[in-house]
Phi, psi and omega in degrees: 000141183273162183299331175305283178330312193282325168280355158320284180263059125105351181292344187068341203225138174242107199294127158306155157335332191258355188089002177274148168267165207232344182193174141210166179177212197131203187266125178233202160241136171201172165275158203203079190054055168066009168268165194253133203210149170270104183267156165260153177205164137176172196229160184219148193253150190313312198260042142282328195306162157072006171214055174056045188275324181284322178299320164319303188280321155323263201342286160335305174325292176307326166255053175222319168277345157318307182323280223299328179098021187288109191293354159184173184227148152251161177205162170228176161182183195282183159268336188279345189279062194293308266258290215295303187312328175293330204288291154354296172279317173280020177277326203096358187278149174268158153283079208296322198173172168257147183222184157240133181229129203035053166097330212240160161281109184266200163222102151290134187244167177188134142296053186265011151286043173333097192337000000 
């Protein structure tokens, strides 16, 4: 099982090759103007960035919700964050809108065909 996979079905954490983990991320639930929405997330540690860990846990994400029978994902992100909004685009999510999310301005993206 690959380490992406293996943070699919629940390790939470995506261990480097030496075992330190290096990012997590996955399937969550959040809200969406009080609707209930299937989110892509992942988080990456800094001195990770920039060597597709995020692009990985996205991918993946995305094919756990297929798996999974799911008609579509949200992913969000600041505007100020291009690293995430690319992570985003090469996911395949469109762009949908500006929201406030805890307070702050995101870009909401959404996926419903699910590759």
């Amino acid at each position: 099982m690959s380490a992406t996979r293996a943070l699919m079905v629940g390790a939470g954490r995506l261990p480097a090759p030496h075992g330190t983990p290096v990012g997590r991320g996955g399937l969550n639930i959040t809200f969406v103007d009080g609707r209930p929405e299937v989110e892509i997330g992942w988080a990456v540690a800094r001195e990770n960035w920039g060597r597709g860990i995020a692009t990985r846990i996205a991918m993946a994400s995305l094919e756990e919700a297929q798996r999974l029978g799911l008609h579509g994902v949200v992913a969000f992100s600041r505007p100020e964050n291009a690293a995430s909004l690319r992570v985003i685009e090469k996911a395949g999510l469109l762009r949908e809108r500006e929201i406030r999310h805890g307070g702050l301005p995101h870009i909401l993206f959404r996926a419903e065909a699910l590759p």
